[in-house]
N, C-alpha and C positions, 0 to 999 in steps of 0.2 A: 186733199187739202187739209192742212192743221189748223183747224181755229181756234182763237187764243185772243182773251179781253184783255186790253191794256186799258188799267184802271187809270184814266186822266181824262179830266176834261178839256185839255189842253188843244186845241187842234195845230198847233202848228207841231208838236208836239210827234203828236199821231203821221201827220206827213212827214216828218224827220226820218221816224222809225220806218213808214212804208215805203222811202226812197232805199232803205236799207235792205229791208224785209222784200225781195221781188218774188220770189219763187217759191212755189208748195206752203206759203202760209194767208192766213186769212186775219188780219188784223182786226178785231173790232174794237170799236171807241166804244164807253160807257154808256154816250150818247146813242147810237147804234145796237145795245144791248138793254135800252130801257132805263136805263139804271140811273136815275137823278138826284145822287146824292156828292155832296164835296166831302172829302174824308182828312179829319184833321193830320196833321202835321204835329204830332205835339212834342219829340224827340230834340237831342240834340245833335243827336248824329244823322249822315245821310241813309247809314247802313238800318239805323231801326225806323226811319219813316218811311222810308223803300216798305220794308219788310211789313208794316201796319196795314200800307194801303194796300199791297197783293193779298193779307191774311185776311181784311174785308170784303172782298170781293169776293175771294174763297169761300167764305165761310156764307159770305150771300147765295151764291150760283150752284156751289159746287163745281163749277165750271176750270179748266186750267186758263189759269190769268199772269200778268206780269203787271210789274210797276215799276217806276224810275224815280229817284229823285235826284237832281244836281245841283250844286252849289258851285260858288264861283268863288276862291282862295285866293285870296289876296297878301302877301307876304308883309308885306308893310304894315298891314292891317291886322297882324295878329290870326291872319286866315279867312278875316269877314271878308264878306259877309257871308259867307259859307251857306251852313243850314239853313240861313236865314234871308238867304239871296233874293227872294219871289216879292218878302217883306220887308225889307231893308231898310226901307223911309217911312213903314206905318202898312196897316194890317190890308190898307185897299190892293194892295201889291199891283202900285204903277209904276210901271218900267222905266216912265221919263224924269218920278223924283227918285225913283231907287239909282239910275244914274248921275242924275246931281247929286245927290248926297256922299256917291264913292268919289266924282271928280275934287269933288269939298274938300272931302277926308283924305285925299291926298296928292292938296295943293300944295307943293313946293318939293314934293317926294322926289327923287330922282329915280329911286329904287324900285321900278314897278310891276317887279314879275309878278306872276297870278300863272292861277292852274283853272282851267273847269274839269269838275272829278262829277260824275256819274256814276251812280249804283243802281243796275237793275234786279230786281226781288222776280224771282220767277215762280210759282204755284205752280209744277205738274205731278198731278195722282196725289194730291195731299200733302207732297214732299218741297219742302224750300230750296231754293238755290240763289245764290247772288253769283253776278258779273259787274265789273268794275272798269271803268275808262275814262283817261288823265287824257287832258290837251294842254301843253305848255305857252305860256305865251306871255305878255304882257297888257299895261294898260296905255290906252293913249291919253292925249290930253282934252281931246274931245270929241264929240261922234262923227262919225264919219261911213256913209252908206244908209240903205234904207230895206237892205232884207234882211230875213232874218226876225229876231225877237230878244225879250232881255235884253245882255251886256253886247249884244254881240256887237254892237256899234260904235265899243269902243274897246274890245278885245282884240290883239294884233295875235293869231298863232305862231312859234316859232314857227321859221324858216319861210314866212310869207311878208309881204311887206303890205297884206291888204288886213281890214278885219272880217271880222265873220259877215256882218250885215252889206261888205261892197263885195261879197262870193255870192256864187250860184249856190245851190246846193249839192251838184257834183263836187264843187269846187269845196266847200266846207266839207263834205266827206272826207276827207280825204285829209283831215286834222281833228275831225271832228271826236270831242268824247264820247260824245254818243253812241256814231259811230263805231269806235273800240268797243266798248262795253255792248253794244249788241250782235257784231260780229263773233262775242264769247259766247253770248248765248246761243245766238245762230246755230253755232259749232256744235254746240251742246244739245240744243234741240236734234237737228239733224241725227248725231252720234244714236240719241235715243229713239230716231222712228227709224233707227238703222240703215240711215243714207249718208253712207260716209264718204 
């Protein structure tokens, strides 16, 4: 069994990746490894605060670790709230004004496509890697469903007529960016303990 700290406090987070994760790896949450620290965000990009929080944790543990950061890209909106999706409406990062604030910002829009992109930062043996994973989709005009977290409540994936938040989480795999981006790593992991 490979064990591997995924730096977030995040727990729904953590169950995301372990409905992904089933076999020959051992997930541990920060929380589960001691570790009680929040690790800023301070990047513009997804790809360098991935890359901050797995290189803290590294350089904490020594331990091989990962990290994910996602933002949600709104076309309309110039891409927000992207990097800044968690905080969107103010630094407490609440879900329910971070969703008022996007329906606000685009009332009258008709144009509502959005992407959720994920980057996962991987630490093994000292060595960096990212994986990457796009979910196409759109926005509705207001929530709809109650699982799930963030946007999901009012992000519609292409070729589904539900949002994330009225899916199971078989059902959200299965569009999910998350998912993408850790089935690369998956792959990769695997490839490297030579179970291919």
């Amino acid at each position: 069994m490979h064990s591997i700290i995924f730096a977030t406090n995040n727990k729904n987070k953590v169950e995301e990746i372990r409905s992904v994760l089933k076999d020959g790896f051992q997930i541990i949450s920060l929380k589960e490894a001691n570790i009680n620290i929040e690790i800023p965000e301070p990047y513009d990009t997804l790809e360098e605060n991935a890359r901050e929080k797995s290189n803290t944790i590294y350089a904490l543990t020594g331990k091989d670790c990962f990290s994910e950061d996602t933002g949600l890209e709104v076309t309309a909106l110039n891409n927000e709230p992207g990097v800044r999706s968690a905080r969107y409406a103010g630094d407490e990062s609440d879900f329910k004004k971070n969703i008022e604030k996007l329906l606000k910002n685009l009332e009258g829009i008709d144009k509502r496509e959005a992407q959720f992109r994920t980057v996962i930062s991987l630490m093994l043996h000292g060595n960096e890697y990212q994986f990457e994973g796009i979910c196409k989709g759109k926005i509705t005009g207001e929530e709809s469903g109650s699982n799930g977290f963030g946007y999901d409540a009012v992000f519609i994936p292409d070729g589904s007529t539900k949002t994330f938040a009225e899916m199971t989480m078989d059902e959200k795999n299965k569009f999910s960016h998350r998912k993408k981006a850790t089935a690369k790593f998956v792959a990769f992991l695997n490839e490297h303990n030579g179970k291919n």
